[in-house]
C-alpha positions in Angstrom: 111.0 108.5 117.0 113.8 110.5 118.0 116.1 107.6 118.7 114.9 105.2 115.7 116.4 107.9 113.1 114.7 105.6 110.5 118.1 105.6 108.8 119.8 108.8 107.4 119.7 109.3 103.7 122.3 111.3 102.2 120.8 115.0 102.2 122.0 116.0 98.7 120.1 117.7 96.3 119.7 115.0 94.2 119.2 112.5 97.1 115.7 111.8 98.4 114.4 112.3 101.9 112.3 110.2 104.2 109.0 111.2 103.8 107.6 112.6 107.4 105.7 109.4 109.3 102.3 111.7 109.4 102.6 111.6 105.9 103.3 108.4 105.2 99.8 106.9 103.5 99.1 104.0 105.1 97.3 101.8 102.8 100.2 102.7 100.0 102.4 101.7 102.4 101.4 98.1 103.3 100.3 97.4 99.9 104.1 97.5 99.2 104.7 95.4 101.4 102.5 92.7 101.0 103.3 89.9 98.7 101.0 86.9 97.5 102.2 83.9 95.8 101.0 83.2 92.2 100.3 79.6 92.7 96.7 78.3 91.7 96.6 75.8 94.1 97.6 77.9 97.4 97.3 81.1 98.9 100.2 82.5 100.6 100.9 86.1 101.8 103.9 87.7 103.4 103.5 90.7 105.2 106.8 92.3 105.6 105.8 95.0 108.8 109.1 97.0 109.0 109.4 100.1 111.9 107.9 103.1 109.6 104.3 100.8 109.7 104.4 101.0 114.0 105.0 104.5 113.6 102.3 105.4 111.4 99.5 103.1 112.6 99.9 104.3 116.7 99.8 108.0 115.2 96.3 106.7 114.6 96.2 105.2 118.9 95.0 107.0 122.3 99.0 105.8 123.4 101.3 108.4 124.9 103.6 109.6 122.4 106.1 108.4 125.3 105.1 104.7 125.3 104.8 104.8 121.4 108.6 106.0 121.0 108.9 102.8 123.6 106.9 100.3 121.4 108.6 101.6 117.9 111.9 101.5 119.3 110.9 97.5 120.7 109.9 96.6 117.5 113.0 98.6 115.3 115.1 95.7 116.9 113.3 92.9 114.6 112.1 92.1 111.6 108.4 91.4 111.8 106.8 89.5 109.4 103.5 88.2 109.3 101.9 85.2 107.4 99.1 83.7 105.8 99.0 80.2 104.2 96.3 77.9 103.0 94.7 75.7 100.1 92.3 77.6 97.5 89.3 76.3 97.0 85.7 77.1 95.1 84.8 78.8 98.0 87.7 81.3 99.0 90.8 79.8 101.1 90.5 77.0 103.6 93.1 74.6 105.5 95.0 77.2 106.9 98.3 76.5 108.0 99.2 76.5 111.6 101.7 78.7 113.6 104.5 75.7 114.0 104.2 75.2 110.4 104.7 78.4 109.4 107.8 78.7 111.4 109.2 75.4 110.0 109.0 76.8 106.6 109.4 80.2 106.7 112.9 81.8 106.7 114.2 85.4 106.1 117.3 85.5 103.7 120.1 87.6 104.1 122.1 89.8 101.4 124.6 86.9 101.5 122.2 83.8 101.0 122.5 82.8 104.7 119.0 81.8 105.6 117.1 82.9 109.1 114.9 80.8 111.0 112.1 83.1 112.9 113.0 83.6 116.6 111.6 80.9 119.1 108.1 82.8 121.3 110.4 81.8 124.3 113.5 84.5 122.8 111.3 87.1 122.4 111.7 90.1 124.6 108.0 89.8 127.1 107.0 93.4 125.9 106.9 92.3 122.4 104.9 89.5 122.8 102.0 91.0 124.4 102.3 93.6 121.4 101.8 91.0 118.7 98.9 90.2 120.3 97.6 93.3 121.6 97.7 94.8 117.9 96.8 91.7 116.0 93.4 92.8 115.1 95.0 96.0 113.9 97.1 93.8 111.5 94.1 91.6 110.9 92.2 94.3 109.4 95.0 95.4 106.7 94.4 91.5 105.3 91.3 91.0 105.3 88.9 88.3 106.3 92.2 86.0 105.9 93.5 88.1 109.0 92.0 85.5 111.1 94.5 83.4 110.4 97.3 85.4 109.9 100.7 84.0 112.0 103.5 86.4 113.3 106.9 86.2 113.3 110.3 87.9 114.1 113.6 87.6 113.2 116.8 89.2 115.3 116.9 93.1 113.6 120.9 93.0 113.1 123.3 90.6 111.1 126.1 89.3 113.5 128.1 91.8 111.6 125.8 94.1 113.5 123.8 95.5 109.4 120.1 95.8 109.8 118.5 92.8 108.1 115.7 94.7 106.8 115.8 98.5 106.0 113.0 99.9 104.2 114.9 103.1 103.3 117.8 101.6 102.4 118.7 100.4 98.3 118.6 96.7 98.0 116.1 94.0 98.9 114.5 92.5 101.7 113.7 88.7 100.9 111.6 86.0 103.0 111.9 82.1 101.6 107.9 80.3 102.6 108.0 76.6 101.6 110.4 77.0 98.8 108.7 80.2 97.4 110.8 83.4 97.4 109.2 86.6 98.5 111.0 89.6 97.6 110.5 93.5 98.5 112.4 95.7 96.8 113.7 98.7 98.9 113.6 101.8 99.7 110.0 102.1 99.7 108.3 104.7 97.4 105.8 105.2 100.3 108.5 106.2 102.7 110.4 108.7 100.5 109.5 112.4 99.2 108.7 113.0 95.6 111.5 113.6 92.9 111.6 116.4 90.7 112.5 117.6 87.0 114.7 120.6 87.8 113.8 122.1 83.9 109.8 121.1 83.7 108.9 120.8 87.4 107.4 117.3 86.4 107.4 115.3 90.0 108.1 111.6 90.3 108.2 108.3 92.8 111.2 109.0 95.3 112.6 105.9 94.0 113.2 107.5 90.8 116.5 108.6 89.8 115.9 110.2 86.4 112.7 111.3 84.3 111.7 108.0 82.6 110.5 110.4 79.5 114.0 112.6 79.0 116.7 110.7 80.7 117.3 114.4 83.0 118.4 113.5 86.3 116.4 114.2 89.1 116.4 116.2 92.4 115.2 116.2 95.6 113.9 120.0 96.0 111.5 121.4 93.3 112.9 123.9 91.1 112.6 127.8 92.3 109.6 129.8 90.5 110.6 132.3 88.3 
């Protein structure tokens, strides 16, 4: 939306730029931001659900673009999160964890190691709340059959220092602590950002990339002019 300005990257030539939302693939994007833990005994999955996903999935919705600016612009003040947790068995995952559990042990970190506890239901502004659940089987159906049991959280958007907690354009990372395991997303997102390109060969790379991996040339954001 007009007033999220999802932030400003530096409009260089050699700078990347935020990819336009109705080009944003959906899928690549939440598969980026989806984490499961690599313990054999549990199944846990973090689903870090920053502004650019709102956008892109109510492109897809029969809402007013009006009320959509309105719902991004609700949820940009956050960091949403959700979460799945629950003991692997023979037969696929079972014992899932409950909603107050999930909020006991779940905690966003911040770039200076102070740990965030999700915000109570009762702090939440009334709009979002009726949004989780209004697009929880939307959510649900980017998990899976474990979407049943997926739990959502938020966290306040802004550091008392007023930084964004969580910016998925922005170099760095965005991490989330669940019972002692550390869940990690590296930003910016690939998803989000234009291609990079080889100013001599034309070669085209990830926006994340900085130089080609094969020569070492530095990259830009434009494509080079035809001859």
């Amino acid at each position: 939306t007009a007033s999220l300005a999802l932030p400003a990257l530096a409009q260089s030539n050699d700078a990347p730029r935020p990819r336009p939302i109705p080009e944003v693939n959906a899928n690549t994007l939440v598969s980026q931001t989806q984490l499961i833990s690599e313990d054999p005994n549990r199944f846990q999955l973090v689903w870090w659900i920053p502004p650019q996903f709102w956008q892109r999935a109510l492109l897809e919705s029969d809402v007013p673009k009006a009320e959509r600016e309105k719902m991004v612009d609700l949820f940009a003040k956050y960091v949403v999160v959700a979460v799945v947790k629950g003991d692997l068995g023979d037969f696929g995952v079972k014992n899932f964890a409950d909603g107050a559990t999930l909020r006991r042990q779940l905690r966003l970190v911040d770039a200076d190691g102070t740990r965030v506890a999700p915000l109570p239901e009762d702090d939440l502004e009334a709009e979002l709340a009726i949004l989780f659940t209004v697009m929880r089987p939307v959510m649900a159906s980017f998990i899976g059959p474990a979407g049943e049991n997926m739990q959502m959280f938020a966290f306040p958007g802004r550091d008392r220092a007023g930084k964004p907690r969580a910016d998925a354009l922005a170099g760095g990372t965005v991490r989330f602590d669940l019972d002692g395991a550390p869940f990690a997303f590296e930003t910016p997102l690939s998803s989000l950002l234009m291609p990079m390109y080889d100013g001599a060969s034309g070669q085209e790379f990830p926006g994340t990339y900085r130089f080609n991996p094969y020569t070492g040339a530095p990259l830009q954001a434009t494509p080079a002019k035809k001859k």
